[in-house]
Predicted model as a PDB file, atoms N, CA, C, CB and O in Angstrom, pLDDT in the B-factor column:
MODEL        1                                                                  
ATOM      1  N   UNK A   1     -17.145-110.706 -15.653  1.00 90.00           N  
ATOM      2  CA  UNK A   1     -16.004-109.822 -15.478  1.00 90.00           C  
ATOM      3  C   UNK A   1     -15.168-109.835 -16.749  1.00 90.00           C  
ATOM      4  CB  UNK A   1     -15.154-110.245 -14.252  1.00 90.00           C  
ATOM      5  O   UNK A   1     -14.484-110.812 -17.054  1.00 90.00           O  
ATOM      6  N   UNK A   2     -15.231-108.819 -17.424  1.00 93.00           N  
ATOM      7  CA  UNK A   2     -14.185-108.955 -18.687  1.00 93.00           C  
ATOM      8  C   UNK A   2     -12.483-109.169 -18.059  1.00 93.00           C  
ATOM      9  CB  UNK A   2     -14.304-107.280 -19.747  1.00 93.00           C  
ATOM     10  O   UNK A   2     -11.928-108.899 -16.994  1.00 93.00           O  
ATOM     11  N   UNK A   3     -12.111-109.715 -19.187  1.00 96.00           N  
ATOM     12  CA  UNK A   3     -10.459-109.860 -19.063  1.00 96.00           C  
ATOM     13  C   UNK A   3      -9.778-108.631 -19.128  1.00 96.00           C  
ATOM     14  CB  UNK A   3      -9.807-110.719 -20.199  1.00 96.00           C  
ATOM     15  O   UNK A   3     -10.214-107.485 -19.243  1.00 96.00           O  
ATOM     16  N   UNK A   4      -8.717-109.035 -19.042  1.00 97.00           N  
ATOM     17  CA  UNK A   4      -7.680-107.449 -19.043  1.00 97.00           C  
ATOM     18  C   UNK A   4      -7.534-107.312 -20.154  1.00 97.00           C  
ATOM     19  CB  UNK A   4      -6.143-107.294 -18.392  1.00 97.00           C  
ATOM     20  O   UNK A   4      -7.630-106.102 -20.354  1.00 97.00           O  
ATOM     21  N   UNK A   5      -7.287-107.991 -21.377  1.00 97.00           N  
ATOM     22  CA  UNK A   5      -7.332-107.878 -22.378  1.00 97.00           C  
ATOM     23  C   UNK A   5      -8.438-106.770 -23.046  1.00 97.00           C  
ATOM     24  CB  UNK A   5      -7.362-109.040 -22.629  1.00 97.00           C  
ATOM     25  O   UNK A   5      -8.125-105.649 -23.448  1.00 97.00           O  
ATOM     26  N   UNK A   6      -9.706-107.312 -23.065  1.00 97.00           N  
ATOM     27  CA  UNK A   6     -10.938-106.433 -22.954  1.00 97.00           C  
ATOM     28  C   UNK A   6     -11.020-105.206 -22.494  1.00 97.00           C  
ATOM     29  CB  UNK A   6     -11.750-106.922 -22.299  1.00 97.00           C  
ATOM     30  O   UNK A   6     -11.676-104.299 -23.008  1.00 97.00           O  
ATOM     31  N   UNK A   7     -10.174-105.123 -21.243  1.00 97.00           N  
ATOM     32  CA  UNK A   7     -10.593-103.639 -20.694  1.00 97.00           C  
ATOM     33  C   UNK A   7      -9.424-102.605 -21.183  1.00 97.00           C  
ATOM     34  CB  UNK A   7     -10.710-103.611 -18.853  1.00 97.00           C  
ATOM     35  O   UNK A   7      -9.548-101.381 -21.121  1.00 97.00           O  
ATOM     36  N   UNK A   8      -8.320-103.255 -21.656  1.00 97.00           N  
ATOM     37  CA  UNK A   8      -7.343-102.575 -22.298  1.00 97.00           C  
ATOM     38  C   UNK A   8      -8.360-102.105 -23.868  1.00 97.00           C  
ATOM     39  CB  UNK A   8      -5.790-103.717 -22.485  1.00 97.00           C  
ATOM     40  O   UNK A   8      -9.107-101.128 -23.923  1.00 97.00           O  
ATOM     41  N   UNK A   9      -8.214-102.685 -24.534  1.00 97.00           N  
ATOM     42  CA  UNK A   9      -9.338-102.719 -25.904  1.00 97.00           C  
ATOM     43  C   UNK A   9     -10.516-101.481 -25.599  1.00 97.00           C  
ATOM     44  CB  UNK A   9     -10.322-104.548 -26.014  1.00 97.00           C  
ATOM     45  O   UNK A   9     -10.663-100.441 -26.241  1.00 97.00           O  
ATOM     46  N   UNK A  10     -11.236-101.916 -24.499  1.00 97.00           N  
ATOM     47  CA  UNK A  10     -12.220-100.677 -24.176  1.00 97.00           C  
ATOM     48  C   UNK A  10     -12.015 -99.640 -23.765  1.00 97.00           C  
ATOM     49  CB  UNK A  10     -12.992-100.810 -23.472  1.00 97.00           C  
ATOM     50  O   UNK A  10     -12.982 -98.879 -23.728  1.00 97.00           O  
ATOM     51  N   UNK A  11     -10.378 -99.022 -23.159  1.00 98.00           N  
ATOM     52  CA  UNK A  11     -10.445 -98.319 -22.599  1.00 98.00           C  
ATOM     53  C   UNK A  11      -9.564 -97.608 -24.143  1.00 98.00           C  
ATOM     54  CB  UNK A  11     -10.096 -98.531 -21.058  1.00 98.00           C  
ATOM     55  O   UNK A  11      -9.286 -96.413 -24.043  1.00 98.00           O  
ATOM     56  N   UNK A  12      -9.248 -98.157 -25.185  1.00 97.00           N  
ATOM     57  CA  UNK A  12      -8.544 -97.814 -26.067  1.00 97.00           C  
ATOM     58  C   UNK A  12      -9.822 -97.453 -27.795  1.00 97.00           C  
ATOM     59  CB  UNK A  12      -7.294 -99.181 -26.038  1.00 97.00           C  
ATOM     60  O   UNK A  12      -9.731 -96.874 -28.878  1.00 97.00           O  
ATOM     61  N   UNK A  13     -10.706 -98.137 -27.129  1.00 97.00           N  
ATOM     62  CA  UNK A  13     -12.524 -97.743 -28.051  1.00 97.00           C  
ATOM     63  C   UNK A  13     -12.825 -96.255 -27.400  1.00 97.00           C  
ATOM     64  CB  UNK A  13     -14.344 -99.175 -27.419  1.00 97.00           C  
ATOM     65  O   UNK A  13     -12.664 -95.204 -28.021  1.00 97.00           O  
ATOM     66  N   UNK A  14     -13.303 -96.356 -26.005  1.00 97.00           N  
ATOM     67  CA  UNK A  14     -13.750 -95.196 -25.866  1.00 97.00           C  
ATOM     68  C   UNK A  14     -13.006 -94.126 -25.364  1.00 97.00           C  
ATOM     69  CB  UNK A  14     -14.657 -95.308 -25.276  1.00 97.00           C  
ATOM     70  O   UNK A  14     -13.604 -93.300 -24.674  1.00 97.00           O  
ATOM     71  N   UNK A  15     -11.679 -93.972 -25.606  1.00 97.00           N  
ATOM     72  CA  UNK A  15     -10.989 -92.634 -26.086  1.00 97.00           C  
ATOM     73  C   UNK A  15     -10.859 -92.493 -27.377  1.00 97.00           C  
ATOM     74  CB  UNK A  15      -9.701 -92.433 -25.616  1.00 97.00           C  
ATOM     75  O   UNK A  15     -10.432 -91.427 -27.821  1.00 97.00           O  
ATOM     76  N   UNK A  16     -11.191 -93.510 -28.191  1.00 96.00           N  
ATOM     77  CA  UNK A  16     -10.835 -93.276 -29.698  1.00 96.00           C  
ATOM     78  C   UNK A  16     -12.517 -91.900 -29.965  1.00 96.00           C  
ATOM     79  CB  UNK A  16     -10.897 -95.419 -30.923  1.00 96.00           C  
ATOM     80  O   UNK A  16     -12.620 -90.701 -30.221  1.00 96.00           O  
ATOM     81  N   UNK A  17     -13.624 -93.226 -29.660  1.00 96.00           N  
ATOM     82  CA  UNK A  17     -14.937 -92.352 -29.672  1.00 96.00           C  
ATOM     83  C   UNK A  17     -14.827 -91.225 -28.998  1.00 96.00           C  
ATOM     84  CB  UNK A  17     -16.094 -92.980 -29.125  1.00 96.00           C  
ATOM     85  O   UNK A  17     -15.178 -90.373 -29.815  1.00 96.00           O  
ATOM     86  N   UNK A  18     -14.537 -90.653 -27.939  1.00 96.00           N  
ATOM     87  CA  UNK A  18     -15.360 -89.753 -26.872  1.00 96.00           C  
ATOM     88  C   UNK A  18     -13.869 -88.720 -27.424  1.00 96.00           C  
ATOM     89  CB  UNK A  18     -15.702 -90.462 -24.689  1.00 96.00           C  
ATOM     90  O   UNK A  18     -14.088 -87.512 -27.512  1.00 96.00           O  
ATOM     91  N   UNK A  19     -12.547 -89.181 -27.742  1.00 95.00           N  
ATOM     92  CA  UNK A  19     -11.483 -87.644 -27.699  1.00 95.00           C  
ATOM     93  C   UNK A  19     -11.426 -87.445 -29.150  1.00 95.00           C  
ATOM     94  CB  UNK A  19      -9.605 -87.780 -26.964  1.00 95.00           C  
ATOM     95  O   UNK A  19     -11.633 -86.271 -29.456  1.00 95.00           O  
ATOM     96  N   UNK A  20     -11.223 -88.178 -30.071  1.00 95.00           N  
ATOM     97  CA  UNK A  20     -11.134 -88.350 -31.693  1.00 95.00           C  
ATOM     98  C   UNK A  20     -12.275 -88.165 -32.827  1.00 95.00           C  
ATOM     99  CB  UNK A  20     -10.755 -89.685 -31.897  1.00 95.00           C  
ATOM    100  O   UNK A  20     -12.257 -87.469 -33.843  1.00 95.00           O  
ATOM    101  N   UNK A  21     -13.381 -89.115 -32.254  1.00 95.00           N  
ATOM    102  CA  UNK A  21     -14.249 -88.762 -33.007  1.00 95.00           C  
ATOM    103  C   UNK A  21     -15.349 -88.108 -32.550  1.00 95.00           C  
ATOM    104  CB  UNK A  21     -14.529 -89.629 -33.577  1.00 95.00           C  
ATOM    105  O   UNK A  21     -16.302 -87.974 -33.317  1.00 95.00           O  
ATOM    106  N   UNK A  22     -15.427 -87.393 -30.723  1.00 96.00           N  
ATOM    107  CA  UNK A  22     -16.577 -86.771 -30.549  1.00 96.00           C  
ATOM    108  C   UNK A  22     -18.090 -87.562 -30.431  1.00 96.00           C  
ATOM    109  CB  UNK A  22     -16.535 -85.914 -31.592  1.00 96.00           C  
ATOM    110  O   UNK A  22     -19.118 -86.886 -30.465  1.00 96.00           O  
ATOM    111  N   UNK A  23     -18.143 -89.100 -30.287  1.00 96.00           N  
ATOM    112  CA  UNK A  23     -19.275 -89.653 -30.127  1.00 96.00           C  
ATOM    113  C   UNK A  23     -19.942 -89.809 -29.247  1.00 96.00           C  
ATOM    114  CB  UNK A  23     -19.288 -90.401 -30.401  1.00 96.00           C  
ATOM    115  O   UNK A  23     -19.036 -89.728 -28.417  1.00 96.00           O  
ATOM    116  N   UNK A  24     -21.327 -90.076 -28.305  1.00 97.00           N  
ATOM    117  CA  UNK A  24     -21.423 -90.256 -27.203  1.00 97.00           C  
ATOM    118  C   UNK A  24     -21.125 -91.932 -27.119  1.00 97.00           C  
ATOM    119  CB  UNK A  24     -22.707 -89.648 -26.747  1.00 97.00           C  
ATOM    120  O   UNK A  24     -20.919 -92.581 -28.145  1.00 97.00           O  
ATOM    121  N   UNK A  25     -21.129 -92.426 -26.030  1.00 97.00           N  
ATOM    122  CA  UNK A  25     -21.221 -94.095 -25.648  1.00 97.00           C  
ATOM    123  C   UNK A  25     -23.097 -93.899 -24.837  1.00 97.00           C  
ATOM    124  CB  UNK A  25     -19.427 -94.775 -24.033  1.00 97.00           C  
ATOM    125  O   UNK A  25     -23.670 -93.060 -24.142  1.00 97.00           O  
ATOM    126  N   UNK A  26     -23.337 -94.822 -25.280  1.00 97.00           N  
ATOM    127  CA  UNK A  26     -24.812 -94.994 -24.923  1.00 97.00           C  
ATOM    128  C   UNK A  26     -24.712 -96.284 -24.391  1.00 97.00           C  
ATOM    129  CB  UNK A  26     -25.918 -94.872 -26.127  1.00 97.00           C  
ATOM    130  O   UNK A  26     -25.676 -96.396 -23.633  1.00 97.00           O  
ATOM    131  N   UNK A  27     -24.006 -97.402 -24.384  1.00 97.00           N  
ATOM    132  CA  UNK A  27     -23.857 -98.489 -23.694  1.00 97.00           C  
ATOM    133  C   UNK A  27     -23.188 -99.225 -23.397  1.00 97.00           C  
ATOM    134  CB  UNK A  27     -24.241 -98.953 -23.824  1.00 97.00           C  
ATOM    135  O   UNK A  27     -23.501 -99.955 -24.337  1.00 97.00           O  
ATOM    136  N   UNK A  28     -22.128-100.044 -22.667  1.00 97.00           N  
ATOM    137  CA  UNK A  28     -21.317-101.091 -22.600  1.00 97.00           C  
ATOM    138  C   UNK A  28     -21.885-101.942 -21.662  1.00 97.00           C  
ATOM    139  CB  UNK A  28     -20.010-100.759 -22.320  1.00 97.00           C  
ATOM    140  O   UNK A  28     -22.394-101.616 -20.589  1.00 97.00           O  
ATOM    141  N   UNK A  29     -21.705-103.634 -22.380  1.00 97.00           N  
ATOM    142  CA  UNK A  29     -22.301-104.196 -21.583  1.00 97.00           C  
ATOM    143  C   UNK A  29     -21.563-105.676 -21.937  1.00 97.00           C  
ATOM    144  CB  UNK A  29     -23.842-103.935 -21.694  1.00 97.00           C  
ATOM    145  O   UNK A  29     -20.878-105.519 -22.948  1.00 97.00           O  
ATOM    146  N   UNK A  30     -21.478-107.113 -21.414  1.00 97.00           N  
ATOM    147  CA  UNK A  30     -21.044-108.046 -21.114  1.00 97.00           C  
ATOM    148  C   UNK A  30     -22.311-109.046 -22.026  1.00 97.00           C  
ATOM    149  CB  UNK A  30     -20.784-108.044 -19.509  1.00 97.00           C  
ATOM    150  O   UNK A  30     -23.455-108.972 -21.579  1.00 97.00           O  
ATOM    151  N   UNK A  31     -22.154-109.634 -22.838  1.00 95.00           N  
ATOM    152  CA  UNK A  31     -22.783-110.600 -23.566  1.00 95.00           C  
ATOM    153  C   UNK A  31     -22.958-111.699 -22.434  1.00 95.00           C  
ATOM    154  CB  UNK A  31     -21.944-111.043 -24.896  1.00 95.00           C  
ATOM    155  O   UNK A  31     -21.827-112.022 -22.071  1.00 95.00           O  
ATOM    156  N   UNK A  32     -23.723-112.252 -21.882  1.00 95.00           N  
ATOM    157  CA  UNK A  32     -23.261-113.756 -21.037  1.00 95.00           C  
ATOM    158  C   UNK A  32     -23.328-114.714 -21.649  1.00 95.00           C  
ATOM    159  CB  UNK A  32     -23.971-114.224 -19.908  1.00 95.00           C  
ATOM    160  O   UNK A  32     -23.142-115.806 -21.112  1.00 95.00           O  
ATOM    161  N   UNK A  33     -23.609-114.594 -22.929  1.00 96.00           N  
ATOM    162  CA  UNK A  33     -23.313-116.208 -24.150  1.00 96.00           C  
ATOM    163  C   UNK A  33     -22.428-115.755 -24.585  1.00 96.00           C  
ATOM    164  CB  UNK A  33     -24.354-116.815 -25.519  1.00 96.00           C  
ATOM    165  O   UNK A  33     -21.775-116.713 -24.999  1.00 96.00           O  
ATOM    166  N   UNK A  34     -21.853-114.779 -24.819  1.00 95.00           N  
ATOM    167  CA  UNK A  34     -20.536-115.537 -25.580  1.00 95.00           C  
ATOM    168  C   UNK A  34     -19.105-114.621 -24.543  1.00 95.00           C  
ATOM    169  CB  UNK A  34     -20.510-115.031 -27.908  1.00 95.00           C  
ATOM    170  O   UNK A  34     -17.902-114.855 -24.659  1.00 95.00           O  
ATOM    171  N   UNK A  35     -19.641-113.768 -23.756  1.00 96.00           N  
ATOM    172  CA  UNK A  35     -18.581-112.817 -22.750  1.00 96.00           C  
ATOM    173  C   UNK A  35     -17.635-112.461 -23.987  1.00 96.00           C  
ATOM    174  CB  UNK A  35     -17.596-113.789 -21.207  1.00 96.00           C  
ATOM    175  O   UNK A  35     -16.525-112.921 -24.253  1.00 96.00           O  
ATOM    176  N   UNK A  36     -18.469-111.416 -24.731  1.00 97.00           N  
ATOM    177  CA  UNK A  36     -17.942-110.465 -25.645  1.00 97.00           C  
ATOM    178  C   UNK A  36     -18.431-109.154 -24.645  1.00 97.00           C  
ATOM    179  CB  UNK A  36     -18.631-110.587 -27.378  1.00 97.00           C  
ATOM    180  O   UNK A  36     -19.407-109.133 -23.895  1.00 97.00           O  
ATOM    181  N   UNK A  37     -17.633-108.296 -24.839  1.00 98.00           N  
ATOM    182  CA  UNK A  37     -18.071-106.681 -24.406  1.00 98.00           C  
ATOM    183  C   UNK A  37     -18.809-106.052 -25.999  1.00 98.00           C  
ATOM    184  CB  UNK A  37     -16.263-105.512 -23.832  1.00 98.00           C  
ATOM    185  O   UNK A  37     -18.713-106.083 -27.225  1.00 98.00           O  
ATOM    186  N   UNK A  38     -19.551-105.515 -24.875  1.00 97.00           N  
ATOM    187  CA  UNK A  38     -20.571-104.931 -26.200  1.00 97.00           C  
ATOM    188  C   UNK A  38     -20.398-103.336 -26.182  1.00 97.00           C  
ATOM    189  CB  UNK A  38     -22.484-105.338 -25.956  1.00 97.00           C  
ATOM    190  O   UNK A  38     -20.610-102.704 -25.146  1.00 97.00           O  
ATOM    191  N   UNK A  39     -20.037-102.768 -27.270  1.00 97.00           N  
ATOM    192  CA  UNK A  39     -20.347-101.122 -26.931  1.00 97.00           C  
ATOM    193  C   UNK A  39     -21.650-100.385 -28.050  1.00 97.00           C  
ATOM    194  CB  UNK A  39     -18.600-100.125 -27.250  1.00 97.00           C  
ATOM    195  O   UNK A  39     -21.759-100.647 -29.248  1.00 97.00           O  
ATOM    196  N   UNK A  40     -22.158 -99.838 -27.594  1.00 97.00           N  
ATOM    197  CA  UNK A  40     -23.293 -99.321 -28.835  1.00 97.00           C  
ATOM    198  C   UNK A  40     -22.814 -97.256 -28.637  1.00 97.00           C  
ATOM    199  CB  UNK A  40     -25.750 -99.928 -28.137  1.00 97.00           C  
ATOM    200  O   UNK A  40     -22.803 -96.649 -27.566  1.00 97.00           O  
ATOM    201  N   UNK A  41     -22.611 -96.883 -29.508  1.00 97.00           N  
ATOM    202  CA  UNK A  41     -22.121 -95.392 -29.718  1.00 97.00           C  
ATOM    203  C   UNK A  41     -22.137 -94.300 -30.823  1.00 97.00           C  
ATOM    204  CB  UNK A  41     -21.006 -95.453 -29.566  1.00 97.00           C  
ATOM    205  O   UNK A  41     -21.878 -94.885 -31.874  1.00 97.00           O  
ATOM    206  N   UNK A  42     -22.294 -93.197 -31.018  1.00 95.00           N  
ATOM    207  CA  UNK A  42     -22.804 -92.786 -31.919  1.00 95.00           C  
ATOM    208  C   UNK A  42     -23.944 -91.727 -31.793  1.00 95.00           C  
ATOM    209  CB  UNK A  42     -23.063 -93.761 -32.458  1.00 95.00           C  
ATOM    210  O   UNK A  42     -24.496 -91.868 -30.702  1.00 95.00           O  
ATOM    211  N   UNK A  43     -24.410 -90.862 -32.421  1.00 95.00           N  
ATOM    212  CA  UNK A  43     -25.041 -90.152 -32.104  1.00 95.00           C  
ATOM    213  C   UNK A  43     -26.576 -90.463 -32.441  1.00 95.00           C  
ATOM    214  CB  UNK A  43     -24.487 -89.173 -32.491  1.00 95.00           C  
ATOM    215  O   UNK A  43     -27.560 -90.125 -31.784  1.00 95.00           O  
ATOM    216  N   UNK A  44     -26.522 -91.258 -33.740  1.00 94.00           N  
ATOM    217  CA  UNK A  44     -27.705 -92.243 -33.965  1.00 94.00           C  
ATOM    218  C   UNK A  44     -27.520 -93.588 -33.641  1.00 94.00           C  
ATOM    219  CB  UNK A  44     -28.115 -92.276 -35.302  1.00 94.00           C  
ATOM    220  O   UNK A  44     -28.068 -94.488 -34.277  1.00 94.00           O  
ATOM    221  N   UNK A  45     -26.366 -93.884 -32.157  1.00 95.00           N  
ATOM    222  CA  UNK A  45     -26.787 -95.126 -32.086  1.00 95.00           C  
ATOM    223  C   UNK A  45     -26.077 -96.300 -32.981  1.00 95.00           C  
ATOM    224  CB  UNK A  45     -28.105 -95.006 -32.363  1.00 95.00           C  
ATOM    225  O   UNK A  45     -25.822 -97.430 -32.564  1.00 95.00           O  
ATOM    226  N   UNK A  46     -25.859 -95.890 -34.063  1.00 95.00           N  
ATOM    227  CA  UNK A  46     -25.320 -96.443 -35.585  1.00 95.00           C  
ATOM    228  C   UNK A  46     -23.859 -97.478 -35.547  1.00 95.00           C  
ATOM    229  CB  UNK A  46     -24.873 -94.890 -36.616  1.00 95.00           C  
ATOM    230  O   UNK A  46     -23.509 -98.342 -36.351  1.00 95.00           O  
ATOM    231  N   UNK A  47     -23.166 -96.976 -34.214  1.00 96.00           N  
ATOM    232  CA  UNK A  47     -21.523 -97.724 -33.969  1.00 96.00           C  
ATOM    233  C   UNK A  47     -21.847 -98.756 -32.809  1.00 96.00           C  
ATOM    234  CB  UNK A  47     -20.056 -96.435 -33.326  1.00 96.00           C  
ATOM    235  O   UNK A  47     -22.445 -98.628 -31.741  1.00 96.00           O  
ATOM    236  N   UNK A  48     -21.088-100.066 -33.567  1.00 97.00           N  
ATOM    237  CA  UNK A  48     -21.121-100.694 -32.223  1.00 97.00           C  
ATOM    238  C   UNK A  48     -20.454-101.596 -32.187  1.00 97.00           C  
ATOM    239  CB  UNK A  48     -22.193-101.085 -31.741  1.00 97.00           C  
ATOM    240  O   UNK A  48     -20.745-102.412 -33.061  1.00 97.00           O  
ATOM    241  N   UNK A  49     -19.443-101.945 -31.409  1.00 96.00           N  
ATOM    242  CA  UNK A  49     -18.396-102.874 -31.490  1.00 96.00           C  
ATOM    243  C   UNK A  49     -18.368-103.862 -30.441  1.00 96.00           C  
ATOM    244  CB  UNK A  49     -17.201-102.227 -31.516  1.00 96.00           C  
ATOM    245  O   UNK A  49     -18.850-103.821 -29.309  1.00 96.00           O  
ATOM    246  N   UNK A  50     -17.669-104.814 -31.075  1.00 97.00           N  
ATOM    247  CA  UNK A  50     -17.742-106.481 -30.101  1.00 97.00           C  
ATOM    248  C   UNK A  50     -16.129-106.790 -29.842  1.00 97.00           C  
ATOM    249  CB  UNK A  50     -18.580-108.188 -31.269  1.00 97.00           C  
ATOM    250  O   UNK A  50     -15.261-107.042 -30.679  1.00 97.00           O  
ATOM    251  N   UNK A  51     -16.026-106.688 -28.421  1.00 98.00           N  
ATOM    252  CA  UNK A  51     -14.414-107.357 -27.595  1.00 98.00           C  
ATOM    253  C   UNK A  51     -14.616-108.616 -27.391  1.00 98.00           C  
ATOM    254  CB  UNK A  51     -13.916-106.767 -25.975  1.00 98.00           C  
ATOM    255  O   UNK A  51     -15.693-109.050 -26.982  1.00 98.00           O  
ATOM    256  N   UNK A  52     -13.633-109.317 -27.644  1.00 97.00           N  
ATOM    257  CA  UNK A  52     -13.535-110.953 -27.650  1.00 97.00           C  
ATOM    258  C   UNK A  52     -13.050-110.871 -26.113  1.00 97.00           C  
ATOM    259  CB  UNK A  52     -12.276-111.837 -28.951  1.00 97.00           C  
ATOM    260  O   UNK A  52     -12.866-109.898 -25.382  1.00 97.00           O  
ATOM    261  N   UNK A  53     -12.912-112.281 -25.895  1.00 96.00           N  
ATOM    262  CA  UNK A  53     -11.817-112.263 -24.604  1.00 96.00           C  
ATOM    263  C   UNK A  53     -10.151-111.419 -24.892  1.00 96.00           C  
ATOM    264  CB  UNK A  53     -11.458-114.147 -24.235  1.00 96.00           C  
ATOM    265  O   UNK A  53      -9.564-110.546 -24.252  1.00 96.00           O  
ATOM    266  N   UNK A  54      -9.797-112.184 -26.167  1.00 97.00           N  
ATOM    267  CA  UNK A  54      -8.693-111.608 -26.196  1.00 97.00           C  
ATOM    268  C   UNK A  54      -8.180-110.401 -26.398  1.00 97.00           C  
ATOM    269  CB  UNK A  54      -8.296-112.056 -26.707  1.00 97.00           C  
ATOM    270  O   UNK A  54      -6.982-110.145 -26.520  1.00 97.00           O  
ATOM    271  N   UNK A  55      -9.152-109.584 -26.439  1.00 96.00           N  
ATOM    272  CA  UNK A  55      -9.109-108.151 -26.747  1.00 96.00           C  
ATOM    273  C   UNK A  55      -9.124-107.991 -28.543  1.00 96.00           C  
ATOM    274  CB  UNK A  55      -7.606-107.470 -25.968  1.00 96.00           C  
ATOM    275  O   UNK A  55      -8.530-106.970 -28.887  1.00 96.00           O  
ATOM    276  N   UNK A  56      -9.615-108.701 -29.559  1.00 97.00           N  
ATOM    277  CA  UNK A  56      -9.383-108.094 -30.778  1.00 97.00           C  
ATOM    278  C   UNK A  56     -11.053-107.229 -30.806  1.00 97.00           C  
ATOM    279  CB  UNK A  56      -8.953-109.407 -32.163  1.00 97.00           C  
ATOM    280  O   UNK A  56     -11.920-107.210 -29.932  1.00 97.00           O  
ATOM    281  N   UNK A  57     -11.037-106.778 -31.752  1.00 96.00           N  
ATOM    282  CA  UNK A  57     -12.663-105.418 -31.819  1.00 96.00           C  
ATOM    283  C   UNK A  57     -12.889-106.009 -32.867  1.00 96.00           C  
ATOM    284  CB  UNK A  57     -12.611-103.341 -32.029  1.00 96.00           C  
ATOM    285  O   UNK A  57     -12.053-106.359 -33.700  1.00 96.00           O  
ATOM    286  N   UNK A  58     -14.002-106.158 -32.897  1.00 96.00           N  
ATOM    287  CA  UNK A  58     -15.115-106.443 -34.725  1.00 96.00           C  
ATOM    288  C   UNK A  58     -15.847-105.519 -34.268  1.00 96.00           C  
ATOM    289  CB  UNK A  58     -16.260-108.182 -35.290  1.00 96.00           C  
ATOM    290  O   UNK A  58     -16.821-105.128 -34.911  1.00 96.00           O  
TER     291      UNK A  58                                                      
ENDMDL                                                                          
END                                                                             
């Protein structure tokens, strides 16, 4: 279960992608080694960003 932190962060990724830059999301998903949120996005696939618990994005 991601944190609130996380889902604030994700819900602040994929309006950036889907209203700003027009990308599709092709995946979000929950790491279970390290419970990072994973997003993969992009039209080749090419974007993909990692949520900590605390909500920062790499």
């Amino acid at each position: 279960m991601p944190t609130a932190a996380q889902l604030e962060s994700l819900y602040r990724v994929s309006y950036q992608l889907t209203y700003i830059m027009l990308q599709p999301i092709h995946l979000v998903c929950i790491d279970q080694r390290t419970l990072n949120v994973y997003v993969l996005a992009g039209y080749g696939e090419d974007l993909e960003f990692e949520i900590v618990p605390n909500g920062e994005v790499f």
